[in-house]
C-alpha positions, 0 to 999 in steps of 0.5 A: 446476480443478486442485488445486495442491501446494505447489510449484505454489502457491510458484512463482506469480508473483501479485504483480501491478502496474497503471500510473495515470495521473496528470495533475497530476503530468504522466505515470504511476505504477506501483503493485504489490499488497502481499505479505501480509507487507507487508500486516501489516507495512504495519497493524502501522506504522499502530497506535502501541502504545505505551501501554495504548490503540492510537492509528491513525497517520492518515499511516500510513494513506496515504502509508504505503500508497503508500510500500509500493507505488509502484515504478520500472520495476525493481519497486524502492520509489520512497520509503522508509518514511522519505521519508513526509513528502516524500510527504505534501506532494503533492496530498491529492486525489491521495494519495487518487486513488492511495490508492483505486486501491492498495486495489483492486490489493491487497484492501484494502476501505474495511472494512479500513481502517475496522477499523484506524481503529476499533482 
């Protein structure tokens, strides 16, 4: 295998995207893998520090999560950050579905989440 330099490394394109279908909603969504800096971001909105004891903003979690990663055929967010309300009316059964599928695509395992719920 070879050792990479930090050009090599920097010109990767890893930021990978998988299509899910989803029948209640009549066709197929496209999720992409978080960057890393989207990942903190992402944990950092999920902790409401406000206060001495950090509180896990339960929407967050989710919707938030699929807000980040949910994208048209472009690459381009299909919900902003402020339409998590609009998001968060659909099928629990299916913000679950996709939730676990963005997991997977990103690394993000059930620990993870465990941890920012703990915290």
């Amino acid at each position: 295998m070879t050792l990479l330099d930090k050009q090599q490394i920097i010109d990767v394109d890893d930021v990978v995207y998988e299509d899910i279908e989803v029948e209640e909603w009549g066709g197929s969504v496209r999720v992409r893998v978080l960057t890393g800096t989207e990942r903190d971001k992402w944990e950092q909105e999920c902790i409401n520090r406000t206060g001495p004891n950090n509180k896990v903003r339960i929407g967050q979690l989710k919707v938030g999560l699929l807000a980040a990663t949910l994208i048209n055929e472009e690459g381009e967010l299909l919900f902003s950050q402020k339409e998590l309300t609009v998001l968060n009316s659909k099928s629990s059964a299916v913000i679950q579905r996709l939730f676990k599928q963005v997991q997977r695509v990103s690394a993000i395992g059930d620990e993870a989440v465990d941890e920012l719920a703990k915290n």
